[in-house]
Each structure stands twice: as C-alpha cells, then as structure tokens.
NUMARLO-835745 format. One record per residue (C-alpha): residue in one letter; z, x, y; residue number from 1. Coordinates in Angstrom, 2 decimals, padded with zeros to 5 digits, always signed. Example, Ala and Ser with C-alpha at 12.3 -4.5 7.8 and 13.67 -1.06 7.14 Angstrom:
! NUMARLO-835745
<pt seba="A" w="+007.80" u="+012.30" v="-004.50" pavo="1"/>
<pt seba="S" w="+007.14" u="+013.67" v="-001.06" pavo="2"/>
! end
This chain:
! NUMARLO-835745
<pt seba="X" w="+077.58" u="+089.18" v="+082.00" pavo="1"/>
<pt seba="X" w="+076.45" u="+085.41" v="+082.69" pavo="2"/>
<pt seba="X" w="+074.00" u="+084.82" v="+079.95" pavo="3"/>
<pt seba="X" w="+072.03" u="+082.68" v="+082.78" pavo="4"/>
<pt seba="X" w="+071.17" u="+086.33" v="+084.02" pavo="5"/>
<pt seba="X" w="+070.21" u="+087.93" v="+080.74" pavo="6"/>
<pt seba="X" w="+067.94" u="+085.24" v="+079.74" pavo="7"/>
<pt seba="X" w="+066.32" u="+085.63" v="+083.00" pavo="8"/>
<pt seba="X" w="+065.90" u="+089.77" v="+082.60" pavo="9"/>
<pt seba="X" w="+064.71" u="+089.18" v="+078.98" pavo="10"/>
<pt seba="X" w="+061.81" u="+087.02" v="+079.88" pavo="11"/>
<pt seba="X" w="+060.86" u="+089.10" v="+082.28" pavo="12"/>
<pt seba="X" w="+060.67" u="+092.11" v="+079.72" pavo="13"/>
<pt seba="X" w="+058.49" u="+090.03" v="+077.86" pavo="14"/>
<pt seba="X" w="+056.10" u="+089.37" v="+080.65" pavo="15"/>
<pt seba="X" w="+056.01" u="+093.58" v="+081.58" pavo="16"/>
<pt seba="X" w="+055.33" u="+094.13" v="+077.63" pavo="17"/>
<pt seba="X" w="+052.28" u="+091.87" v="+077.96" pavo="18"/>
<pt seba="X" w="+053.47" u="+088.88" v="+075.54" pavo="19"/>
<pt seba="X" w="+050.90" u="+086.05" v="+075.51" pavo="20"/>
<pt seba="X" w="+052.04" u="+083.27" v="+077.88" pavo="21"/>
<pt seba="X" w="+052.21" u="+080.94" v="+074.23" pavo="22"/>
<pt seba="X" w="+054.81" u="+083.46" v="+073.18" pavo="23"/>
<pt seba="X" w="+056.81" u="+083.52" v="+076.20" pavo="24"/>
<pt seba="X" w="+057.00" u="+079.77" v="+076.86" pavo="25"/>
<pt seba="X" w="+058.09" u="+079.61" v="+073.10" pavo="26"/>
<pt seba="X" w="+061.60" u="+082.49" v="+073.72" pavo="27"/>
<pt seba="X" w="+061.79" u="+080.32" v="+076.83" pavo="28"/>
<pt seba="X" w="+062.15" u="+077.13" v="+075.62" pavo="29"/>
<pt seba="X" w="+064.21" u="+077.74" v="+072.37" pavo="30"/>
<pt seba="X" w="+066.99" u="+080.35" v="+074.30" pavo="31"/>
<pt seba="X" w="+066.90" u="+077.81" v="+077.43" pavo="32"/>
<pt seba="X" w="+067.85" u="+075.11" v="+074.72" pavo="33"/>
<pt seba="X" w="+070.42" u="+077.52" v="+072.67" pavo="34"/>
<pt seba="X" w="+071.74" u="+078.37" v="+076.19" pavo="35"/>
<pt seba="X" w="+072.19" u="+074.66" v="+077.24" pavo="36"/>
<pt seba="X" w="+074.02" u="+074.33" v="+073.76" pavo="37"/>
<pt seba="X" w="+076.87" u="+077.02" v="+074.09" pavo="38"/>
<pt seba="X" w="+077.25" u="+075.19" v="+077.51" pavo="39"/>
<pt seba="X" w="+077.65" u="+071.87" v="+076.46" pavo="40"/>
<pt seba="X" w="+079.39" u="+072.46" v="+073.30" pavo="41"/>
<pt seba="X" w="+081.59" u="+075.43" v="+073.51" pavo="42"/>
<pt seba="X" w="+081.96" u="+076.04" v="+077.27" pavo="43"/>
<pt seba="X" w="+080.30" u="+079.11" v="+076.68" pavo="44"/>
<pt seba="X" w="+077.93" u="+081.28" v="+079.84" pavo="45"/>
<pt seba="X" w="+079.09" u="+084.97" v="+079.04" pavo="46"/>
<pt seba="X" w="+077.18" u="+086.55" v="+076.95" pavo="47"/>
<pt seba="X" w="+079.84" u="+088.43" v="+075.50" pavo="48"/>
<pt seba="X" w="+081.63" u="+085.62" v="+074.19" pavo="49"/>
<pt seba="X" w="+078.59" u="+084.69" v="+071.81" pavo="50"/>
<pt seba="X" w="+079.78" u="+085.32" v="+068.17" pavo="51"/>
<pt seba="X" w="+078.04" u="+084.31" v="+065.27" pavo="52"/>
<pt seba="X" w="+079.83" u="+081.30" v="+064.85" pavo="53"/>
<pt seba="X" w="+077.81" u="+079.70" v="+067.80" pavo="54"/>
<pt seba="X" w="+074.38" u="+080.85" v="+065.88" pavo="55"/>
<pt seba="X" w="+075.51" u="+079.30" v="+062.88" pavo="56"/>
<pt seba="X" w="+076.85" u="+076.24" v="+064.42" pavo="57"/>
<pt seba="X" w="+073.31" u="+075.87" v="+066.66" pavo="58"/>
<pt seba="X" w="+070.95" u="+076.30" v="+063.93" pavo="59"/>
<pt seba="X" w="+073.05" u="+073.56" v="+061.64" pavo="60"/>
<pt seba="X" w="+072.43" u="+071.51" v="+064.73" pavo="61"/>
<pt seba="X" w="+069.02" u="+071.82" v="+064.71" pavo="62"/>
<pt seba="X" w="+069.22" u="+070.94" v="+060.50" pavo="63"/>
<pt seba="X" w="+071.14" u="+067.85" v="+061.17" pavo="64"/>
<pt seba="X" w="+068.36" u="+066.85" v="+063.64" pavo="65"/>
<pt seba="X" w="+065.95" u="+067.20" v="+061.37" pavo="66"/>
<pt seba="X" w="+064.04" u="+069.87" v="+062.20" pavo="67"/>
<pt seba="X" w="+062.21" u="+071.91" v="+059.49" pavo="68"/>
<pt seba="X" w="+063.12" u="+074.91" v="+057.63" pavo="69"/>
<pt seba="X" w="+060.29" u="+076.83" v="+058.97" pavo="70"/>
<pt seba="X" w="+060.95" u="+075.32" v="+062.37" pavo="71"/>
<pt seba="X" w="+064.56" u="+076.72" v="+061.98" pavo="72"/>
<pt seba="X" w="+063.74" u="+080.07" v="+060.47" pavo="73"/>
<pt seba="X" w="+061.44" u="+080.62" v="+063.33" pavo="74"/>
<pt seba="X" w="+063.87" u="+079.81" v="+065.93" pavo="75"/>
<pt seba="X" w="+066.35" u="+082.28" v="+064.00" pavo="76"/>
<pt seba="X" w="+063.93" u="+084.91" v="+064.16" pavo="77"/>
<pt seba="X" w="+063.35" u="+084.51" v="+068.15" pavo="78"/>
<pt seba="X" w="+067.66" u="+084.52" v="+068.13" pavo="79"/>
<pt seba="X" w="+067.41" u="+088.24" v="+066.02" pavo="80"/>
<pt seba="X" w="+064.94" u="+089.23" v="+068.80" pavo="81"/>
<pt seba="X" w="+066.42" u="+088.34" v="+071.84" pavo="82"/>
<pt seba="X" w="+069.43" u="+089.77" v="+070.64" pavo="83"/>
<pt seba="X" w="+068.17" u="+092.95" v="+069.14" pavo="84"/>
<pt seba="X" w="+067.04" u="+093.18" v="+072.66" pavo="85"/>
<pt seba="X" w="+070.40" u="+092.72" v="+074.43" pavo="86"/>
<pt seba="X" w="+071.79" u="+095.52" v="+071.91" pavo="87"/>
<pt seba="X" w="+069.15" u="+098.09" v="+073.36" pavo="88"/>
<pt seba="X" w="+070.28" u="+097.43" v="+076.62" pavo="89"/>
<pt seba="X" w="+074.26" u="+097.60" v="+075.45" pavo="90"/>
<pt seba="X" w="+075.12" u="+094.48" v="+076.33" pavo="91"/>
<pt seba="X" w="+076.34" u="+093.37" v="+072.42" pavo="92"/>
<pt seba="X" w="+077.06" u="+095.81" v="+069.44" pavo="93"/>
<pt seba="X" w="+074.53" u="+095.17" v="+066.36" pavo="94"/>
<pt seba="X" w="+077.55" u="+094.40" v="+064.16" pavo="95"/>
<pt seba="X" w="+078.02" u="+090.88" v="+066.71" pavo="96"/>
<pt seba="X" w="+074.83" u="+089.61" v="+065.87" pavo="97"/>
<pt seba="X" w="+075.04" u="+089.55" v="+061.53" pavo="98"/>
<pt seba="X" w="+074.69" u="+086.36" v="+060.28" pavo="99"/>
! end
C-alpha cells in the first residue's frame, strides 16, 4: 500500500477522533517530512517496505541536524503512534515496528 495513501487515511482518523488542529498539523508535518525522507533517501513509498532500519536511520538524521533530544523523542513518539495505528488496521505486524 503507497504510504502517500496511508498518511492521508491516518490524518483523517485523527480529524474523526476530534484531535486539536495543533495536534494534527504536528503528525502532519513530522510523517509528511519522514515520508519525504524514505523517498529521497531509500526510494522507499510502500508502506510495507518500512523496517526499522529507516526509523533509526531518520531519527539519527534529525540528531546530526541538530535537533534536540526532546525534539527527537517527541517525533519518535508520533512514529510509535502512527504506526501502532497502521497495526490496528493490519497493514504492519507489531513485531516491524520495535526499535
């Protein structure tokens, strides 16, 4: 499935579960950038081709750019989200997203 399309459904869960517009802009704008990252960097747009490798090579990205820790753990914490939620829907196991 073309990750394009599951980042698409997934903010629009977040919209029908009432998030605050703050909250939405912020899964928005850290999965669009994650997104444009597997794209650039590893060819990747399926979202079943995604491994943990790619998490761990994004958020050392974000390190060597300087961002905080706190800016990083919070950006990890949207990535467990969004992908817990892609698990409930069966589109990844729960043992692809351990890192």
């Amino acid at each position: 499935m073309l990750f394009e399309d599951v980042y698409k459904e997934f903010l629009f869960d977040l919209e029908i579960k009432n998030y605050s517009i703050l909250t939405i802009k912020g899964y928005r704008n850290n999965n669009r950038a994650f997104l444009n990252y597997l794209c650039n960097e590893f060819s990747v747009v399926e979202v079943e081709e995604i491994n943990t490798s790619h998490i761990k090579a994004y958020l050392m990205n974000l390190k060597m750019k300087g961002l905080s820790e706190s800016c990083i753990n919070g950006i990890q914490k949207i990535f467990v989200h969004s992908l817990t939620s892609l698990c409930r829907k069966g589109i990844l196991l729960k043992s692809e997203i351990q890192y």
